[in-house]
TORLO-654611 format. One line per field, with one value per residue (C-alpha): residue number from 1; residue in one letter; x negated, y negated, z. Coordinates in Angstrom, 1 decimal. Each point is the difference from the previous one (the first is absolute). Layout:
// residues N
i NUM	...
aa a	...
u X	...
v Y	...
w Z	...
END
This chain:
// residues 280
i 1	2	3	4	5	6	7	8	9	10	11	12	13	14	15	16	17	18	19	20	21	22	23	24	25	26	27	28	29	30	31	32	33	34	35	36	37	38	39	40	41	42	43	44	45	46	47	48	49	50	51	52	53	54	55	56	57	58	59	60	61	62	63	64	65	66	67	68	69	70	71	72	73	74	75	76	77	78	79	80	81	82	83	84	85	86	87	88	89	90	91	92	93	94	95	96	97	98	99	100	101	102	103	104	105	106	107	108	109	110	111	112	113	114	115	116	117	118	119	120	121	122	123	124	125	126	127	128	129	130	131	132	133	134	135	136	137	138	139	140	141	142	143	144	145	146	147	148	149	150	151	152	153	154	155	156	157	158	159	160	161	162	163	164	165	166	167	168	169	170	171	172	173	174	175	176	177	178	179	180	181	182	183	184	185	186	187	188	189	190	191	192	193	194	195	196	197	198	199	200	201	202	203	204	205	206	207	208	209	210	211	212	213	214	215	216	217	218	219	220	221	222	223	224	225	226	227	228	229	230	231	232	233	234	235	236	237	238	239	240	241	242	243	244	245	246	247	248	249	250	251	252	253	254	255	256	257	258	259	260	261	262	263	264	265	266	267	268	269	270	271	272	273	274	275	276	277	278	279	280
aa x	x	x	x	x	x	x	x	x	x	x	x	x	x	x	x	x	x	x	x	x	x	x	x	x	x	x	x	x	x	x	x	x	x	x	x	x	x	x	x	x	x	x	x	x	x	x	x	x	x	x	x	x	x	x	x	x	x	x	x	x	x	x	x	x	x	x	x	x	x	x	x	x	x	x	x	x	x	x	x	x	x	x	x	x	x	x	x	x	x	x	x	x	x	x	x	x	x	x	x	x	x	x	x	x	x	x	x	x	x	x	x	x	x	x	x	x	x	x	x	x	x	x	x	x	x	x	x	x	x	x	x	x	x	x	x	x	x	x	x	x	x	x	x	x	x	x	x	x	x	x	x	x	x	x	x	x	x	x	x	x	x	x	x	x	x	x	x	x	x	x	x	x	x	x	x	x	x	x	x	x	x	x	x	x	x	x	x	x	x	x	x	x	x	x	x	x	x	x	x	x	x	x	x	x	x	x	x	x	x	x	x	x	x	x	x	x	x	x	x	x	x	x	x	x	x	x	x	x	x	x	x	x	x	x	x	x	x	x	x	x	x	x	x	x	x	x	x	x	x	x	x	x	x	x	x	x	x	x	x	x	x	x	x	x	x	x	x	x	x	x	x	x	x	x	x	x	x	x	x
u -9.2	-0.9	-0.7	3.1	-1.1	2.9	1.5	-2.4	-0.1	3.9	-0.1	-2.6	2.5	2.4	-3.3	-1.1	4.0	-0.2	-2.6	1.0	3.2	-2.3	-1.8	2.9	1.4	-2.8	-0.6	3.6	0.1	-3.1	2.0	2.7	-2.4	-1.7	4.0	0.6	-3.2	0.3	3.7	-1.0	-2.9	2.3	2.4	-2.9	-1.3	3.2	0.5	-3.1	0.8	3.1	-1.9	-2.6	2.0	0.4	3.1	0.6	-1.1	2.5	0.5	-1.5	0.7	-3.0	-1.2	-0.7	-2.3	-0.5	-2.5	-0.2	-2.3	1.5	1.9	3.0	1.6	0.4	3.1	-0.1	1.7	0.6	1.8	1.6	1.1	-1.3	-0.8	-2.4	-1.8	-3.2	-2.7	-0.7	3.2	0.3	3.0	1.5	2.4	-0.8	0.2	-2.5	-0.9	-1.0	0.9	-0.9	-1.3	-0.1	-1.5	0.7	-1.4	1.1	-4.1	-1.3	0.5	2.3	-1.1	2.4	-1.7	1.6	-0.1	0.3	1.2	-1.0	2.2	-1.3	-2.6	-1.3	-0.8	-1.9	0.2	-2.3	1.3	-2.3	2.1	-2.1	0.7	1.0	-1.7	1.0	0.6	1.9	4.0	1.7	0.1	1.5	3.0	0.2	2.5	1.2	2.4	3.1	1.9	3.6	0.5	2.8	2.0	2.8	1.2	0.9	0.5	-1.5	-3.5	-2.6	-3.8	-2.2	-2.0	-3.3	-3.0	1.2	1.6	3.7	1.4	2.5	3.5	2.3	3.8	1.8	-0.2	3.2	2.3	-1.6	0.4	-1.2	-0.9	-0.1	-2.1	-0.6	-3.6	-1.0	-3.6	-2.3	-1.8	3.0	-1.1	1.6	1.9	-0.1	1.1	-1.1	-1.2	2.9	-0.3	2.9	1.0	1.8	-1.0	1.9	-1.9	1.6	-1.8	1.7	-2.4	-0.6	-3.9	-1.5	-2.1	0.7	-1.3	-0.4	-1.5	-2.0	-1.4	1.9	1.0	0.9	3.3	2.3	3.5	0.5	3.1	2.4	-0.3	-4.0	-2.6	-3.7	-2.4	-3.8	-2.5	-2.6	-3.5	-1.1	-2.6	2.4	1.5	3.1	2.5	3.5	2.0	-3.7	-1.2	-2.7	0.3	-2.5	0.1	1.7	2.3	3.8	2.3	3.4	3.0	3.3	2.6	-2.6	-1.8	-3.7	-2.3	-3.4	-2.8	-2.8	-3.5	-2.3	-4.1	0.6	2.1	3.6	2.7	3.2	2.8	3.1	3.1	2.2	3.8	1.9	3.4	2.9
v -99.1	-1.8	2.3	-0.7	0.8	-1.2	3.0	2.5	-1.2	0.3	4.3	0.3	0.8	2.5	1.7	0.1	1.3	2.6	1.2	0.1	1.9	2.8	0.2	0.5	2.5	1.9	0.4	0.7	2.3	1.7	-0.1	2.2	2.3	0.9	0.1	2.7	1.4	0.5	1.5	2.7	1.2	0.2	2.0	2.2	0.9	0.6	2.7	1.6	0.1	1.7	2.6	0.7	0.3	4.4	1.9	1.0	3.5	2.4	1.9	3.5	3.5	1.9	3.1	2.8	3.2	2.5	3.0	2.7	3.1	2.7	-1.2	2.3	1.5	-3.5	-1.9	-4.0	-2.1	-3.9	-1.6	3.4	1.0	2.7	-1.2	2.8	3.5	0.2	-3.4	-1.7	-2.5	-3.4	-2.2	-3.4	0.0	-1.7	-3.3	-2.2	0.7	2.5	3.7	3.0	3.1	3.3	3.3	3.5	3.3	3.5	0.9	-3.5	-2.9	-2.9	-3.3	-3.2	-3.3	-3.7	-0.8	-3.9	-0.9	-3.6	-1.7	1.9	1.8	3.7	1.4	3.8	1.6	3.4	2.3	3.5	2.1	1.5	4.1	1.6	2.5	3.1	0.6	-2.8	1.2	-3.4	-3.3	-0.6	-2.4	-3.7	0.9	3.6	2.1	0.2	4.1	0.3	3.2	0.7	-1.7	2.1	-2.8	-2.2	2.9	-1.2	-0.8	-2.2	-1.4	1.4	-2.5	-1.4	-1.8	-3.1	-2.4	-0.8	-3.2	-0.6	-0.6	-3.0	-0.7	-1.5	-3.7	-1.5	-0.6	3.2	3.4	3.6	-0.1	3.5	-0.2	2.4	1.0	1.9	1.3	1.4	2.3	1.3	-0.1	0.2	-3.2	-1.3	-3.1	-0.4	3.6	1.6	1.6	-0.3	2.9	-2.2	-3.1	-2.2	-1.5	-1.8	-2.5	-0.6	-2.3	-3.4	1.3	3.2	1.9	1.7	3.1	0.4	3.3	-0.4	-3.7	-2.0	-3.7	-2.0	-1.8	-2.5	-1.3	-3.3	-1.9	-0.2	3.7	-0.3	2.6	-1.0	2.8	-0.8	1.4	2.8	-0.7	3.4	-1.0	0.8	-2.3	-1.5	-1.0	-1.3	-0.4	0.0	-2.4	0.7	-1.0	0.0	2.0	-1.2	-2.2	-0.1	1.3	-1.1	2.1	-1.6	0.2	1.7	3.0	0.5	1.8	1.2	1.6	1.1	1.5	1.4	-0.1	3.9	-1.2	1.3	-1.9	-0.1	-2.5	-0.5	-2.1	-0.9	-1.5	-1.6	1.9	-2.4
w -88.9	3.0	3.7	2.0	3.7	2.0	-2.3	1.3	3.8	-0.3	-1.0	2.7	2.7	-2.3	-0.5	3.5	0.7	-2.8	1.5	3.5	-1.2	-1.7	3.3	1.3	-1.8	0.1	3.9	-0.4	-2.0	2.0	3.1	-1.8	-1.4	3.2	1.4	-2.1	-0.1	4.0	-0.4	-2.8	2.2	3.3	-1.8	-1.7	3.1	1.8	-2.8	0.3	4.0	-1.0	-1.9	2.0	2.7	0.6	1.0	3.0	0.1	1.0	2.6	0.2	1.6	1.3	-0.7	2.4	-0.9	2.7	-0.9	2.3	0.8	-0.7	-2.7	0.1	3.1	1.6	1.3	-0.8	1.6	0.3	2.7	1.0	-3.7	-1.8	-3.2	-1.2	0.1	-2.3	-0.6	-1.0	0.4	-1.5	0.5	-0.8	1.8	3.4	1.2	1.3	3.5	2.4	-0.3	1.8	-2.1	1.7	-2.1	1.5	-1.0	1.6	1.4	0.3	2.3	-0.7	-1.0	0.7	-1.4	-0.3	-3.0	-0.8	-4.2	-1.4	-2.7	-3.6	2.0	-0.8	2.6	0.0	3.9	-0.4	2.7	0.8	2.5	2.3	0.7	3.2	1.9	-0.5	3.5	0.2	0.5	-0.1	1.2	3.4	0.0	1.3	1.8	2.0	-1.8	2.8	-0.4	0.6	2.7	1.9	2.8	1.3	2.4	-2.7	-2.4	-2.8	-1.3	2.2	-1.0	1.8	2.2	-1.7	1.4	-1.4	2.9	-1.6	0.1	2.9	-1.8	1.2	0.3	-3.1	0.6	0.0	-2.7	-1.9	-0.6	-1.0	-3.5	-2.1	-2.8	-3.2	-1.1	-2.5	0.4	-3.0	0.1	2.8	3.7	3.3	1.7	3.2	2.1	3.6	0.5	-1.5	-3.1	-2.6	-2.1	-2.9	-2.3	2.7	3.4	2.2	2.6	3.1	2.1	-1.1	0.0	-0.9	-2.2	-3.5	-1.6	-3.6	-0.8	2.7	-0.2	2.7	-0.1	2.5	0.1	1.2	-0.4	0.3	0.1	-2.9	-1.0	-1.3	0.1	0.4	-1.2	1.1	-2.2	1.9	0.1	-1.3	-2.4	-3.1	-2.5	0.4	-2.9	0.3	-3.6	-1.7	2.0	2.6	3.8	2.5	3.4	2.4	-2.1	0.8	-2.6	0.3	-1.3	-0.8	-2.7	-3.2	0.7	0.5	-1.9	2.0	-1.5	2.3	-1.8	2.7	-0.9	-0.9	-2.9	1.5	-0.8	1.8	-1.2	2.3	-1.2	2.4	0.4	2.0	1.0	1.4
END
């Protein structure tokens, strides 16, 4: 059979096509690969972000542990609470935040210590009460004890003048009026309002400023418009709480339509907690 070229010249472009096409296909097909390739290994990795990815750890109270020297004999308390009487004492019960710890002993001085609780902290506070001298009575008072004697002119009890300069009292400012309030006292002590004692639970405050005695602390106070009563805290170097909630000295305490709870804790220790209400 004879070579027929213009034959073979003809296929040379469908091969040259065929060819082409495979190319084709292939880088196509490569294109796709590395497409999906790229996709599989973003999702991968987006899961393994997921995993590693930790909780959120959750939140934690503290723990407080007070040991004390002597061990039993003692009076704990926090924020003006009495929460036990031997050590050690381990509680988780607080909140994060400052506290104040005070630890009383009958024969040793008092300690008072802030006490400042971290989220999930434990926290160890060792407390070594010093004794007192034998010779040592008792501790004088922030303040001077006022005594009830007799006053015939206005025939009934009278406190005796102390030291202490008292605080001028005012006129009710307008639109006000005397307010009589109820307060129970414990332990029990004597009542007074503007140097007169009161022989009952009931005081009644006639100026529209003045000065209140419970069990012998005294308070200043002020009526104010509307029928309010404004206690100021004393700055007698005791602790001040009002509902279970600590105030400063010197801050204002407003009484209106609830009742107020005090509690006062001197540096001996003593407590004295005072609740007192409003009587239209």
């Amino acid at each position: 059979m004879k070579n027929q070229p213009g034959l073979a010249q003809k296929c040379r472009p469908i091969h040259r096509f065929g060819l082409m096409a495979a190319s084709l296909m292939v880088v196509c097909g490569c294109e796709g690969a590395q497409k999906m390739t790229a996709r599989l290994h973003a999702h991968k990795q987006a899961s393994s972000t997921n995993r590693a990815a930790p909780a959120p750890a959750p939140t934690t109270r503290p723990t407080l542990e007070v040991r004390v020297a002597p061990e039993a004999g003692i009076s704990l308390l926090i924020d003006g609470k009495r929460v036990a009487d031997t050590s050690p004492w381990i509680s988780s019960e607080l909140t994060p935040g400052r506290h104040v710890l005070h630890v009383r002993a009958m024969g040793y001085h008092s300690v008072t210590l802030p006490v400042e609780l971290a989220p999930g902290q434990h926290l160890t506070v060792p407390v070594a009460l010093r004794p007192r001298p034998s010779t040592e009575a008792h501790e004088v008072p922030a303040q001077p004890q006022a005594q009830a004697v007799a006053s015939p002119s206005q025939g009934g009890p009278r406190l005796a003048p102390t030291t202490r300069a008292r605080l001028p009292s005012a006129p009710l400012p307008a639109g006000a009026r005397a307010m009589i309030l109820h307060i129970e006292l414990s332990p029990p002590g004597p009542l007074a309002a503007d140097g007169e004692a009161v022989a009952g639970p009931q005081v009644r405050l006639a100026h529209g400023r003045g000065e209140l005695m419970l069990a012998g602390v005294v308070m200043p106070y002020r009526i104010h418009p509307g029928h309010v009563l404004e206690l100021t805290v004393p700055h007698d170097e005791a602790a001040w709480f009002r509902d279970g909630s600590q105030v400063k000295a010197t801050s204002r305490l407003r009484l209106e339509g609830r009742p107020m709870q005090l509690r006062r804790v001197d540096r001996s220790g003593t407590m004295l907690e005072a609740t007192l209400r409003r009587l239209e």
